[in-house]
C-alpha positions as CSV (number, residue, x, y, z in Angstrom):
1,X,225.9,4.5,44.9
2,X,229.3,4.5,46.4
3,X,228.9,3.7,50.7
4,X,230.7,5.9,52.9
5,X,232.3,3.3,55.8
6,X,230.2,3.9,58.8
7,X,227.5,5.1,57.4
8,X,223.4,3.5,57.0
9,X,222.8,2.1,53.9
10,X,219.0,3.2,55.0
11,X,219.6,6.7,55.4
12,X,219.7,8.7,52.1
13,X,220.4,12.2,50.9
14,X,217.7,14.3,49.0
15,X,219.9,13.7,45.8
16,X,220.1,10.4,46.5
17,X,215.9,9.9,47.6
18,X,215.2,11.8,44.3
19,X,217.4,9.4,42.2
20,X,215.7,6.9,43.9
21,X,211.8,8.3,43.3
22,X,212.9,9.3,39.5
23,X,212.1,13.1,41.0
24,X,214.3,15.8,41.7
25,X,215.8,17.2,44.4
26,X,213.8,20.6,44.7
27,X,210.9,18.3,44.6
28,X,211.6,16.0,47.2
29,X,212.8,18.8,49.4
30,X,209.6,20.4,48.7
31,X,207.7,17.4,49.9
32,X,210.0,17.1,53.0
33,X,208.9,20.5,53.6
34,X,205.4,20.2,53.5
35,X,205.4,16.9,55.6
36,X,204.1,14.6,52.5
37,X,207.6,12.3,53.3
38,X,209.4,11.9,56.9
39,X,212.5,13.8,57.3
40,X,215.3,14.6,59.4
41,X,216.7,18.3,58.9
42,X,220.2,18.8,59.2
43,X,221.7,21.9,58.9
44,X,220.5,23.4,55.5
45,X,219.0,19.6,53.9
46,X,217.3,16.9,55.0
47,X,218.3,12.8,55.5
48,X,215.6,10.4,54.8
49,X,214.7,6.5,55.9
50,X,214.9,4.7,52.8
51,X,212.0,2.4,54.5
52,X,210.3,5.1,56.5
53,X,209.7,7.0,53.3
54,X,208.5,3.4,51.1
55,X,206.1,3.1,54.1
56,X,204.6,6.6,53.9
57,X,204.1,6.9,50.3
58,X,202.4,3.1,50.0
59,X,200.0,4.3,51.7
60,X,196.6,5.4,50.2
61,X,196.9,9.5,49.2
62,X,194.3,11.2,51.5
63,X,193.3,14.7,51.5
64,X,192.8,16.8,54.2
65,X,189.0,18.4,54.1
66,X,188.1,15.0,52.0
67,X,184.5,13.9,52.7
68,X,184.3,10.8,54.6
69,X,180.1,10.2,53.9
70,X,179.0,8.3,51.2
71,X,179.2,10.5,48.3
72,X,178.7,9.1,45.3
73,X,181.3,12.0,43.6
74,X,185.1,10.3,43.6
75,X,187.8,12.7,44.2
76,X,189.9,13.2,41.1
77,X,193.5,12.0,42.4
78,X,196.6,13.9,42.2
79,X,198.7,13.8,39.6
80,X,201.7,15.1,40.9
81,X,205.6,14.5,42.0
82,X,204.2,12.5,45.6
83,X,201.5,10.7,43.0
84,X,204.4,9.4,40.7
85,X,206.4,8.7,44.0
86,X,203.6,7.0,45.8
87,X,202.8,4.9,42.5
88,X,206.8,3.7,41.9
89,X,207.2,3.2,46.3
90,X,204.2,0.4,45.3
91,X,205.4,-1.2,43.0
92,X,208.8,-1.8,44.7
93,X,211.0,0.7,43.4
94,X,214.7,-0.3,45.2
């Protein structure tokens, strides 16, 4: 990646994130959207905390409505885009 002068090294565009996550761009913009990743809008696209985003997808995947008793039934766990993302923010992905 080629660094504009002046500019953070931490803060990424959504092409830049998705390269990043091995996703693409209408699916990290589509997890910006929906909160799943912090973001800053600006203008039309987001900018994203390299760190801020590792942070939030190391962290175990919880759904909302998911019982918190002692159910014996496990959850099945998503498969999806945030999944891969979550599993490669894990295992260090730089």
């Amino acid at each position: 990646m080629t660094e504009t002068p002046g500019r953070d090294p931490d803060v990424l565009t959504t092409a830049e994130l998705a390269t990043k996550l091995g996703l693409s761009p209408q699916t990290v913009r589509r997890m910006a959207n929906a909160g799943q990743i912090p973001a800053l809008k600006t203008g039309k696209d987001f900018r994203y905390s390299w760190e801020a985003v590792r942070q939030v997808l190391r962290q175990p995947h919880h759904q909302s409505g998911e019982a918190t008793d002692d159910s014996t039934e496990e959850p099945e766990p998503s498969k999806g885009a945030g999944y891969r993302a979550q599993r490669q923010a894990r295992a260090g992905a730089d």
